[in-house]
C-alpha positions, 0 to 999 in steps of 0.5 A, spaced: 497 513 472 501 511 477 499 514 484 503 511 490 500 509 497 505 514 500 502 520 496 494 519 496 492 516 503 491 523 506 492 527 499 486 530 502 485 530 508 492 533 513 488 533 519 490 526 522 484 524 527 483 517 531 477 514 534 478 513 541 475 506 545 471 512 550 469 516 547 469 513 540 469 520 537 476 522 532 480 525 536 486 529 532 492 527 533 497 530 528 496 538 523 500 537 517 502 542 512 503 536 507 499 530 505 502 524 507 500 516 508 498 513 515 498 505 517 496 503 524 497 496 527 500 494 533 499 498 538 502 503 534 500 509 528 505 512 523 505 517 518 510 522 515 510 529 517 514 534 513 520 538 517 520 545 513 528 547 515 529 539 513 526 540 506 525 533 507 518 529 511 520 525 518 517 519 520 513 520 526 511 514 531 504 514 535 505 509 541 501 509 548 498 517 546 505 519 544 507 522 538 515 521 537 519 521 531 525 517 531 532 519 530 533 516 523 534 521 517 528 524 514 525 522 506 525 526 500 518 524 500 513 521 505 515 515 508 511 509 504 511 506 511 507 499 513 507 497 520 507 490 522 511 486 526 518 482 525 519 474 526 520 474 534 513 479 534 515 485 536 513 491 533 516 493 526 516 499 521 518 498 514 519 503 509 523 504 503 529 510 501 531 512 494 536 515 490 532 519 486 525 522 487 521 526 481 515 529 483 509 527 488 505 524 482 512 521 480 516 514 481 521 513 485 528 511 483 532 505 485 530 505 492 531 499 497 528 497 504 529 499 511 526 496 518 525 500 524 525 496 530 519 500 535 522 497 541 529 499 541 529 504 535 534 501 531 534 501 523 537 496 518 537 495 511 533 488 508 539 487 505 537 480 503 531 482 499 534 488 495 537 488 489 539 492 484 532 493 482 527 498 486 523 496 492 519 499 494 511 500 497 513 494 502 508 490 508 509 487 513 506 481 517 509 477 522 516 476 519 514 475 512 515 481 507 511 483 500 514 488 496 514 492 489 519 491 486 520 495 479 524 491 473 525 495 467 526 492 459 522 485 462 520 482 457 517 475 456 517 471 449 511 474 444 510 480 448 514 486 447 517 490 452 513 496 457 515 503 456 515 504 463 516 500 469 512 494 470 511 492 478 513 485 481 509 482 487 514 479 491 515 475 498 520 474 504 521 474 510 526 479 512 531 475 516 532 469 510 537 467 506 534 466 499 533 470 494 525 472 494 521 469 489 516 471 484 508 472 486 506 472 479 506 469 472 512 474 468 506 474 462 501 477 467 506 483 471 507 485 463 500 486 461 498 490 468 502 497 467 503 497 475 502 493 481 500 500 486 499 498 492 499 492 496 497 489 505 500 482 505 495 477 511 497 470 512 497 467 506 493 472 503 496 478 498 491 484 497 494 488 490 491 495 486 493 494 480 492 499 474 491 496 467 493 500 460 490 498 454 488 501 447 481 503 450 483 507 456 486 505 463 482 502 468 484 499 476 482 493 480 483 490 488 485 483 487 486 477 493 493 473 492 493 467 494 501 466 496 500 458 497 497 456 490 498 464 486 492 464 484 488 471 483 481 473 484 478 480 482 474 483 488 473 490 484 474 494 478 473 501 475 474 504 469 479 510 470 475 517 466 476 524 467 475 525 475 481 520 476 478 515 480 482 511 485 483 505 490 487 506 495 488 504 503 488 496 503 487 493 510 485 487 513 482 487 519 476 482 523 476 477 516 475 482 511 479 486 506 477 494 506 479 500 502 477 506 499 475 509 493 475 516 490 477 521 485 483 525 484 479 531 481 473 531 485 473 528 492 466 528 492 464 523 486 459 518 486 462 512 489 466 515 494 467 512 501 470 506 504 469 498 502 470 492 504 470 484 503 468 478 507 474 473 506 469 467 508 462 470 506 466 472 499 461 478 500 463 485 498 459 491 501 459 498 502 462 500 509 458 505 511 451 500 510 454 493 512 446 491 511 446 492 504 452 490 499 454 494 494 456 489 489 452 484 485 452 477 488 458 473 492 465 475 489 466 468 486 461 469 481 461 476 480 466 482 480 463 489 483 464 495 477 465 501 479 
């Protein structure tokens, strides 16, 4: 069920287009032979491109109208690539690198983090947050980094142990010294199959998380709040044979976005992009910010799909 931001972001558009200021009108900045996920901040759009001679995808840097690619080595995979910036404010690209990969739809295996600075072109790796463990899916928000990290045989007492991996949100920021720590209660990352997707703002941790259960599998977008760890639902659908899927988290102007399709059928009921007022609790429709799409305020009501 899992499906990895890196994959599904331009799974089905390999046009990439940007709207300009003048004459706001998407304006193609990149043709793609293969799918790849695309992130924006800063002055700054990055994606992956795949390179045909390599066999491999390249990370590819859009500042001031130029698209570059950075002297780094390139990816089995599409980079899972999150801009952001570092503790002195300067433009950051986090990602991560594996030692194994399996197909597109696949997980990862045994992946730590990297940074890449944008303004002298230098990567590190984050050695203070990775582990023998995986990390992976990483965002990053003026120094402070979230992360996926996948635990295998986690187990908590009354619960018996996944089959497959579970995902642990976690927070640091790069440069510190201490062992990162867990966003969740250990109990509730057993009962959600997967942690897909994470955008990380200020205190606030946005997640896609995917359950499974006896009665089939379903998703859901939730609001972490990283001073109490509290968590609140926003959406949530049932996932049936069209593959449904949230994708794309993005804070911007006090809301949280993000879109909603299908694997099997682009064009199913629903689809579009969404988003949700972090003060006014509102969940609506992006394309009719008139009319909300969910029922009510959030804090009373989870919007289904």
């Amino acid at each position: 069920m899992t499906k990895p931001r890196r994959i599904i972001v331009l799974a089905l558009l390999c046009t990439l287009a940007i709207a300009t200021p003048a004459a706001a009108a998407p304006a193609t900045i990149d043709t793609l032979p293969r799918a790849s996920g695309l992130d924006a901040g800063h002055g700054a759009v990055v994606w992956s491109r795949h390179d045909d001679a390599a066999k491999a995808y390249r990370l590819v840097v859009r500042r001031n109208g130029v698209n570059t690619v950075p002297p780094i080595d390139p990816s089995p995979d599409a980079f899972d690539a999150d801009v952001g910036s570092n503790s002195r404010g300067e433009p950051a690209v986090v990602y991560s690198r594996c030692a194994s990969y399996k197909d597109d739809r696949g997980p990862r295996d045994k992946c730590d983090l990297y940074i890449l600075s944008l303004n002298t072109g230098a990567e590190r790796e984050i050695r203070n947050a990775n582990t023998s463990a995986s990390e992976s899916n990483p965002t990053l928000w003026r120094g402070k980094l979230a992360w996926i990290a996948e635990r295998k045989g986690v187990q908590a007492q009354g619960v018996p142990p996944l089959a497959d991996c579970s995902g642990l949100a976690q927070v640091q920021a790069p440069s510190g010294s201490a062992r990162p720590r867990l966003q969740h209660p250990q109990l509730e990352a057993l009962l959600a199959r997967a942690i897909e997707e994470i955008e990380l703002a200020g205190n606030r941790l946005a997640e896609i998380v995917g359950y499974s259960a006896g009665s089939g599998d379903s998703t859901e977008i939730r609001l972490v709040s990283l001073r109490s760890t509290s968590a609140h639902r926003i959406a949530f659908q049932n996932i049936g044979e069209n593959n449904q899927l949230y994708t794309g988290l993005s804070f911007s102007s006090r809301k949280l976005a993000w879109l909603r399709g299908c694997f099997e059928n682009p064009g199913c009921a629903g689809s579009g992009a969404y988003r949700f007022g972090l003060s006014t609790r509102r969940y609506e429709r992006a394309s009719h910010s008139s009319t909300p799409a969910g029922q009510g305020r959030a804090t009373r009501r989870t919007h289904r799909s």
